[in-house]
C-alpha positions, 0 to 999 in steps of 0.5 A: 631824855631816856633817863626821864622817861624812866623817872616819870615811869617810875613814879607813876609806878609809885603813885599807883602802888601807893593809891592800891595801898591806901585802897587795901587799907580802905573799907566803906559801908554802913550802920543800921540801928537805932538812937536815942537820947539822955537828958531832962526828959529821960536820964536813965534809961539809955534804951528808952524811945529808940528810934531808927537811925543809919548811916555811912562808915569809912575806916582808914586802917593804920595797921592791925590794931588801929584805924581812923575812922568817918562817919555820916550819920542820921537819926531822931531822938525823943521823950515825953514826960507821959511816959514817965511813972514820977508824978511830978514828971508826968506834972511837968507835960514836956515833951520833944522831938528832934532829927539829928545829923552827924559828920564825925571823925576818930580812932578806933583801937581793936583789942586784938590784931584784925585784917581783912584777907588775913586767915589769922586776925579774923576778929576782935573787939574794940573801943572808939573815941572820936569828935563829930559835929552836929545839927539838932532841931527840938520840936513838940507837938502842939494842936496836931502841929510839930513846932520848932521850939528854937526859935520861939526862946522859950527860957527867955533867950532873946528877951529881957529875962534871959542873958543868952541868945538862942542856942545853936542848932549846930554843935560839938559831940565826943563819940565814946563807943565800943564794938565787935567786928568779923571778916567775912571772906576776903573783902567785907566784914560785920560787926556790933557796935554802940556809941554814946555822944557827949554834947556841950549843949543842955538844949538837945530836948530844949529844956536847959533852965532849972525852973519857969521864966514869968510867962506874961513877960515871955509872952509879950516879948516872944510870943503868946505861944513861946509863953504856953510852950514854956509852961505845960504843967498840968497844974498850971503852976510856974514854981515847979522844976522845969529841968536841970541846969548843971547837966548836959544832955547826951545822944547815942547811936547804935547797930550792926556794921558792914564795910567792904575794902575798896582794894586788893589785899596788901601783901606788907600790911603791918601787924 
């Protein structure tokens, strides 16, 4: 009976040292800054209409170098073809917004050693890669109504003219970023940190097709008013390019970090 009480001691003892290590490893905070998007509607400018976004960081540090990382995050993308200088741009009269969710998960690998708590690794840069899913929802402006443009097929999904279904609202991104991060004292740390998303969708801004679909067609099928948001050019014309289709559209987050350690510091952290 004595030896195993002492067994049970001893590995509650184990436990508790290995829930206080992964607690020292453990920081959790926030992101606050902005996003925006790249695609048909804006493929240049990667700063262009940014928009408020934040969200919740966690970091699991392996050891000085590298950590994982999660991440929840919100934001809203969008462009409009207003605001372009192109003439033939401004023609087409595009326009979107969108509110993006994102649950992400990776690696971040710091350029030089950094521990919170430690007086010598105090801070670094660092690169992130990652996987995140994503739930996106493209809407315009119409008659001082937001409309989702989803549902209405407005390349034709879910008619004759077009083979494909209604893409999906919920996708795959790959997170690529790079950041800089700081201790402040002993148990929290700041940083900058910007990330860009690679998306296996065109239909973020919710043009995907390189040109218009026969609007009479569209319309008896899908409506009168997929038929009208298909088509905005000022001229009226449908042989003009409504997008790109051998290109995928891309997202980024971006803005300052603070993460605190959820315990004490760890004496035999590795370096």
């Amino acid at each position: 009976m004595k030896h195993f009480l002492l067994f049970i001691s001893m590995l509650a003892l184990q436990l508790h040292a290995q829930q206080q290590n992964h607690r020292s490893r453990s920081e959790l905070g926030l992101i606050l800054g902005g996003s925006n998007y790249l695609g048909d509607l804006n493929s240049y400018n990667p700063f262009y209409n940014v928009k408020p976004a934040g969200g919740i960081l966690y970091r699991y540090n392996v050891h000085s170098r590298l950590c994982w990382r999660g991440s929840l995050l919100y934001g809203n993308v969008g462009a409009a073809d207003s605001d372009a200088s192109d003439a033939l741009l401004k023609n087409r009269n595009l326009s979107f917004q969108s509110t993006i969710y994102e649950l992400g998960g990776g690696l971040e690998f710091s350029y030089l050693p950094f521990q919170l708590g430690h007086d010598k690794y105090r801070g670094t840069a660092y690169v992130m890669v990652g996987v995140s899913l994503f739930h996106m929802n493209p809407k315009t402006e119409y008659n001082g109504e937001m409309i989702e443009l989803q549902p209405l097929g407005t390349e034709g999904q879910g008619s004759s003219l077009n083979s494909e279904g209604h893409y999906s609202l919920t996708q795959l991104s790959v997170p690529l970023g790079v950041g800089v991060k700081f201790a402040i004292g002993k148990r929290s740390a700041i940083g900058l940190e910007y990330g860009i998303r690679k998306t296996f969708t065109d239909y973020l801004d919710d043009v995907g097709g390189n040109g218009y679909v026969d609007a009479s067609v569209l319309s008896d099928e899908n409506g009168p008013l997929a038929a009208t948001l298909s088509n905005r050019s000022l001229d009226g014309s449908r042989f003009g390019k409504r997008g790109t289709a051998s290109s995928k559209d891309w997202y980024s987050f971006f803005g300052a970090t603070l993460t605190f350690r959820l315990g004490k510091p760890n004496k035999c952290f590795n370096h």
